[in-house]
DRENPA-3360 file (N, C-alpha, C; in nm, 2 decimals, always signed):
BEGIN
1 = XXXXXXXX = +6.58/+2.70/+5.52/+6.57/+2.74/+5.66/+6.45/+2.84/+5.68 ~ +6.41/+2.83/+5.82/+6.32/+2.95/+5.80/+6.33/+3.11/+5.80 ~ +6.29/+3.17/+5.73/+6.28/+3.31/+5.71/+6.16/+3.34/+5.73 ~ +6.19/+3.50/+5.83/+6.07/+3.59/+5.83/+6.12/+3.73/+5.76 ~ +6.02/+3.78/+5.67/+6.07/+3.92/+5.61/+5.97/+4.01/+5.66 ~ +5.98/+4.15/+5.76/+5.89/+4.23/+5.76/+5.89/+4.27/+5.64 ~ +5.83/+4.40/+5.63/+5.80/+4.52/+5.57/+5.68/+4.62/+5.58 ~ +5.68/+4.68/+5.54/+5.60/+4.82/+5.56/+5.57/+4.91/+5.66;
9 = XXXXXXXX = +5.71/+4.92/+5.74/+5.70/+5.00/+5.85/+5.74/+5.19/+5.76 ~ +5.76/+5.29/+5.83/+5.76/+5.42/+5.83/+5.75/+5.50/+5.90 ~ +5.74/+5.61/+5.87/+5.77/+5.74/+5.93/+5.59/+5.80/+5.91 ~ +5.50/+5.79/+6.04/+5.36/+5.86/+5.95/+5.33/+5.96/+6.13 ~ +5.25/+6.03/+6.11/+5.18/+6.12/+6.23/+5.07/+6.07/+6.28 ~ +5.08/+6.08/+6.40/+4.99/+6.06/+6.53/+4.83/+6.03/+6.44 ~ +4.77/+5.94/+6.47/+4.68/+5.92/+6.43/+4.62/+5.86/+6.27 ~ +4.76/+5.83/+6.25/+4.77/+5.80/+6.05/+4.73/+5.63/+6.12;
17 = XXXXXXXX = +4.80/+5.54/+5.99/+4.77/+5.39/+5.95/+4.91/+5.34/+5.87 ~ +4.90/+5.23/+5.89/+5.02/+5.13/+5.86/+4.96/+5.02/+5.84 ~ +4.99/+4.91/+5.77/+4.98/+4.76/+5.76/+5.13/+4.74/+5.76 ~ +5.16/+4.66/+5.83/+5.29/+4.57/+5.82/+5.27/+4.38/+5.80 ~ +5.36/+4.37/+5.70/+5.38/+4.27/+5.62/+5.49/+4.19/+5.67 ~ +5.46/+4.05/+5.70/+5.57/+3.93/+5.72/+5.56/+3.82/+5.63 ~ +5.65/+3.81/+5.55/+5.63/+3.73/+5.46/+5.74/+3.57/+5.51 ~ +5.60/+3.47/+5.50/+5.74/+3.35/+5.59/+5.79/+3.27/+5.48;
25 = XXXXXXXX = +5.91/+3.17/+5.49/+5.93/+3.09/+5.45/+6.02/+2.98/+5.49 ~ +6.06/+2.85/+5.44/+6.10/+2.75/+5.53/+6.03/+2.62/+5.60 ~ +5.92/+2.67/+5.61/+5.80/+2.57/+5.73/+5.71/+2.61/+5.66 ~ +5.61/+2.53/+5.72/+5.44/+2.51/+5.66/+5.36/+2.59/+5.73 ~ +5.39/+2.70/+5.65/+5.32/+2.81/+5.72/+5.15/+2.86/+5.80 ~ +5.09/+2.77/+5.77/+4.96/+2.71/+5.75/+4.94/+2.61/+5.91 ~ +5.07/+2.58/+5.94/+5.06/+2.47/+6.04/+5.10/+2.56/+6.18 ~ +5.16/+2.69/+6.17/+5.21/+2.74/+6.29/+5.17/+2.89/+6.34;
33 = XXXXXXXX = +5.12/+2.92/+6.48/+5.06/+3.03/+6.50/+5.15/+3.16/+6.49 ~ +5.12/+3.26/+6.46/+5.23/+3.37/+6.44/+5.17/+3.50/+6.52 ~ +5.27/+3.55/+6.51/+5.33/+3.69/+6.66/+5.37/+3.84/+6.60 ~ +5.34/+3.90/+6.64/+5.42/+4.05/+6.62/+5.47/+4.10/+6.75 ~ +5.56/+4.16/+6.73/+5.61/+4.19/+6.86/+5.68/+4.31/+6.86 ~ +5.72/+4.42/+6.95/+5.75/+4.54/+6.94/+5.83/+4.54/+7.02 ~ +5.94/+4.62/+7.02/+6.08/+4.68/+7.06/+6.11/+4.80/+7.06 ~ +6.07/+4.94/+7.19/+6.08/+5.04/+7.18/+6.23/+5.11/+7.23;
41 = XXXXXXXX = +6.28/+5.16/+7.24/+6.44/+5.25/+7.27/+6.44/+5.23/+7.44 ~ +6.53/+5.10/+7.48/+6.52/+5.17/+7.64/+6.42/+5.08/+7.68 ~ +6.33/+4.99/+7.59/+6.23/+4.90/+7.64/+6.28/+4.72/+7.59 ~ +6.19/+4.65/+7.70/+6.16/+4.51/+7.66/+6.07/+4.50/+7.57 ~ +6.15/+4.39/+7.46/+6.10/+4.33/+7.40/+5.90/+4.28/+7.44 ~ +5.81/+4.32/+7.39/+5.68/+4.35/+7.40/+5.59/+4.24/+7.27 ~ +5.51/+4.15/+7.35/+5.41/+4.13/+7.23/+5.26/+4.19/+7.19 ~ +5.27/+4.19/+7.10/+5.16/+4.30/+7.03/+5.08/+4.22/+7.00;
49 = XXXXXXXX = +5.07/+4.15/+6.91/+4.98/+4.06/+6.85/+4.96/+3.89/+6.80 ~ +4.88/+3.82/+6.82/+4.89/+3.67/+6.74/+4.75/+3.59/+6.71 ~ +4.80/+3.59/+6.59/+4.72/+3.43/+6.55/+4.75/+3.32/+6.53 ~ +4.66/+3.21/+6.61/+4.66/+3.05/+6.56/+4.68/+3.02/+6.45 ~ +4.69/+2.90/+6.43/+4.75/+2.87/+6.33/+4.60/+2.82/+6.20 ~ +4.52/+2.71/+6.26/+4.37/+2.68/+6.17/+4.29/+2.75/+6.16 ~ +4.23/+2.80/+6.32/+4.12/+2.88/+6.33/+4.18/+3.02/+6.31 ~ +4.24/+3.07/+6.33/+4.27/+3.17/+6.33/+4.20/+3.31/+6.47;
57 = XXXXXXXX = +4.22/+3.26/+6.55/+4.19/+3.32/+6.65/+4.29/+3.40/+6.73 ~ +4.28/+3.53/+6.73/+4.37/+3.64/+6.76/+4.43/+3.67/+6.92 ~ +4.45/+3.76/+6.95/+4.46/+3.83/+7.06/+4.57/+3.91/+7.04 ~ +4.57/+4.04/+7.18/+4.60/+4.15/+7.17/+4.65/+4.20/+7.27 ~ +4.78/+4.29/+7.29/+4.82/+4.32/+7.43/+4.70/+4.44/+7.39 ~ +4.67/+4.46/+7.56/+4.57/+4.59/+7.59/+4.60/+4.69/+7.53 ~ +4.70/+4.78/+7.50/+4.72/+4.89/+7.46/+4.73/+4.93/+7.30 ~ +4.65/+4.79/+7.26/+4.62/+4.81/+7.06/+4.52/+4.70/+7.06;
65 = XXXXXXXX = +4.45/+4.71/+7.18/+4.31/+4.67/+7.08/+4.24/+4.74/+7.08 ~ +4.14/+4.72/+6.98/+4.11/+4.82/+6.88/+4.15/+4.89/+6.80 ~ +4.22/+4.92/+6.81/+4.33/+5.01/+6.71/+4.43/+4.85/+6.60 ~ +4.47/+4.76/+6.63/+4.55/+4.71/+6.55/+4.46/+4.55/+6.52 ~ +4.48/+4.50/+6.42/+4.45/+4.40/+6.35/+4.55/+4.29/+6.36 ~ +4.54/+4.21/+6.36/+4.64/+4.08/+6.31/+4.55/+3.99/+6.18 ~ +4.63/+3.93/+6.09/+4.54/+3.84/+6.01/+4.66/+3.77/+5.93 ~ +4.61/+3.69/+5.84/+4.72/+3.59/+5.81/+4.64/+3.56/+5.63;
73 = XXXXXXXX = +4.70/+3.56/+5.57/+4.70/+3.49/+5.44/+4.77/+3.36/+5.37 ~ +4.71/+3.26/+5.40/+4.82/+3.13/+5.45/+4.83/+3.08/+5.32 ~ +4.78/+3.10/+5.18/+4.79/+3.10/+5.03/+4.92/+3.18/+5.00 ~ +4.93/+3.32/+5.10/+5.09/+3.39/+5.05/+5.17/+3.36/+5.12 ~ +5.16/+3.28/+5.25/+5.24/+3.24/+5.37/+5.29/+3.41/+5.45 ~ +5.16/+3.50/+5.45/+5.20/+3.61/+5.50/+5.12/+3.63/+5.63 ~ +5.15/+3.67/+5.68/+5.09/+3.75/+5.81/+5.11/+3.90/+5.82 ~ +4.98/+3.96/+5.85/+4.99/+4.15/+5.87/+4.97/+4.16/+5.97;
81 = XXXXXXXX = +4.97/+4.31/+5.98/+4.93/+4.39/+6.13/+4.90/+4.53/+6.09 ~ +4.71/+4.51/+6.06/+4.67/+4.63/+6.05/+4.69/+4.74/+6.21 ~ +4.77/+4.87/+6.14/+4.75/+4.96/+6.29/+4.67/+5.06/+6.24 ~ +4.58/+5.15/+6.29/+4.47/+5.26/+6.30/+4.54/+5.33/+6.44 ~ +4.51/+5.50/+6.37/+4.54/+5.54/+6.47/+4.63/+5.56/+6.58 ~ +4.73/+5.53/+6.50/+4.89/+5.53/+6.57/+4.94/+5.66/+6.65 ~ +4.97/+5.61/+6.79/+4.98/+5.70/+6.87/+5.17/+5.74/+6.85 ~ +5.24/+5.78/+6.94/+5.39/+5.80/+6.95/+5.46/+5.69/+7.03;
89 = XXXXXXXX = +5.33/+5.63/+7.09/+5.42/+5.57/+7.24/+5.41/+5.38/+7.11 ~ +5.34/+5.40/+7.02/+5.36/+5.31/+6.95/+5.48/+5.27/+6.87 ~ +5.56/+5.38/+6.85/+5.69/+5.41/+6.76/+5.81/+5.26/+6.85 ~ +5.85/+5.21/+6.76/+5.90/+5.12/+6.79/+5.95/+5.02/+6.70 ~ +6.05/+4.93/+6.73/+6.09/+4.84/+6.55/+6.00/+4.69/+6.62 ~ +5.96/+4.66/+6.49/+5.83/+4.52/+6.50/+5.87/+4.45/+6.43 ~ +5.90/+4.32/+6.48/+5.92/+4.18/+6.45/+5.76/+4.09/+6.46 ~ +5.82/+4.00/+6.33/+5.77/+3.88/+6.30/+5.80/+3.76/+6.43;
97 = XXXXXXXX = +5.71/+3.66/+6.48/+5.77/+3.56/+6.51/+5.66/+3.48/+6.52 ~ +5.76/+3.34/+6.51/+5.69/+3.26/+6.57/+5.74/+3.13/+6.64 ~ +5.72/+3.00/+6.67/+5.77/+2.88/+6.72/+5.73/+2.76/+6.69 ~ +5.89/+2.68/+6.62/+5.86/+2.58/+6.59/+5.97/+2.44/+6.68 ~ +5.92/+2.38/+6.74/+5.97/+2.27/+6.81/+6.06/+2.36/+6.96 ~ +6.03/+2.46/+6.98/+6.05/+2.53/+7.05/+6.19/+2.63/+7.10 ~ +6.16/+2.64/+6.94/+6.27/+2.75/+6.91/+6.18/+2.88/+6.82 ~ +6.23/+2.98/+6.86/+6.18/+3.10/+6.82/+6.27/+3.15/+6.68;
105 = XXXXXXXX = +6.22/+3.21/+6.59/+6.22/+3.26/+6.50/+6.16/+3.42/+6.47 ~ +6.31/+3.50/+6.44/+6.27/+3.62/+6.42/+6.30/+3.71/+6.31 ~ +6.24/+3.79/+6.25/+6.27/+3.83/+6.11/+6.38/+3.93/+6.18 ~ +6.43/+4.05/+6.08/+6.50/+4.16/+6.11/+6.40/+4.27/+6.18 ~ +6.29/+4.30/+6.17/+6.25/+4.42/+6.24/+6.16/+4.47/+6.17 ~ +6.08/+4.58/+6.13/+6.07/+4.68/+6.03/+6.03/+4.83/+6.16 ~ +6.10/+4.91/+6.18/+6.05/+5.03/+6.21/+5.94/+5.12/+6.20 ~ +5.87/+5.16/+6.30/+5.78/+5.21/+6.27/+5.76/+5.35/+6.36;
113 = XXXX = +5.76/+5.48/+6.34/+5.84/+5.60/+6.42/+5.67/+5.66/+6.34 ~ +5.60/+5.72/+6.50/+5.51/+5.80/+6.48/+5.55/+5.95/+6.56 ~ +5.48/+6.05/+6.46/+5.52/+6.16/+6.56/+5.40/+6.23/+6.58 ~ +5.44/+6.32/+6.67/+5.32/+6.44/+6.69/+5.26/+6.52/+6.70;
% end
């Protein structure tokens, strides 16, 4: 079935760095575009970041570009999300996702709590 596994979320201060890791399995990971998405206390669910699936062409909600990366390693069936620069209002738990036959797929979360 498919699984998404975040990892490498934490605890860092205003202005630090994070990469967060999704590791997929299940599906041909190679064939489907993938998502990061963010969930703050008191907030809707938010998308942060994605890439296609061949080309690999990105995009970005306004409030982390520049600051955050998306990229994909389709040899480890992984997808990251370089962040720079982590503000507070960024603190929030971040999901993996993506869609296949039009169903959505979501890992558990990984947390990510900046302070100031």
């Amino acid at each position: 079935q498919v699984q998404l596994v975040e990892s490498g979320g934490g605890l860092v201060q205003a202005g630090g760095s994070l990469r967060l890791s999704c590791l997929a399995s299940g599906f041909p990971f190679r064939s489907y575009a993938m998502r990061w998405y963010r969930q703050a206390p008191g907030k809707e669910r938010e998308l942060v970041a994605g890439i296609t699936s061949s080309s690999g062409i990105t995009n970005y909600a306004d409030s982390v570009k520049g600051r955050f990366t998306i990229s994909r390693d389709n040899a480890k069936n992984t997808v990251y999300l370089q962040m720079y620069s982590l503000q507070p209002e960024d603190t929030a738990v971040y999901y993996c996702n993506t869609r296949i036959d039009r169903t959505a797929y979501w890992g558990q979360g990984t947390q990510v709590t900046v302070s100031s």
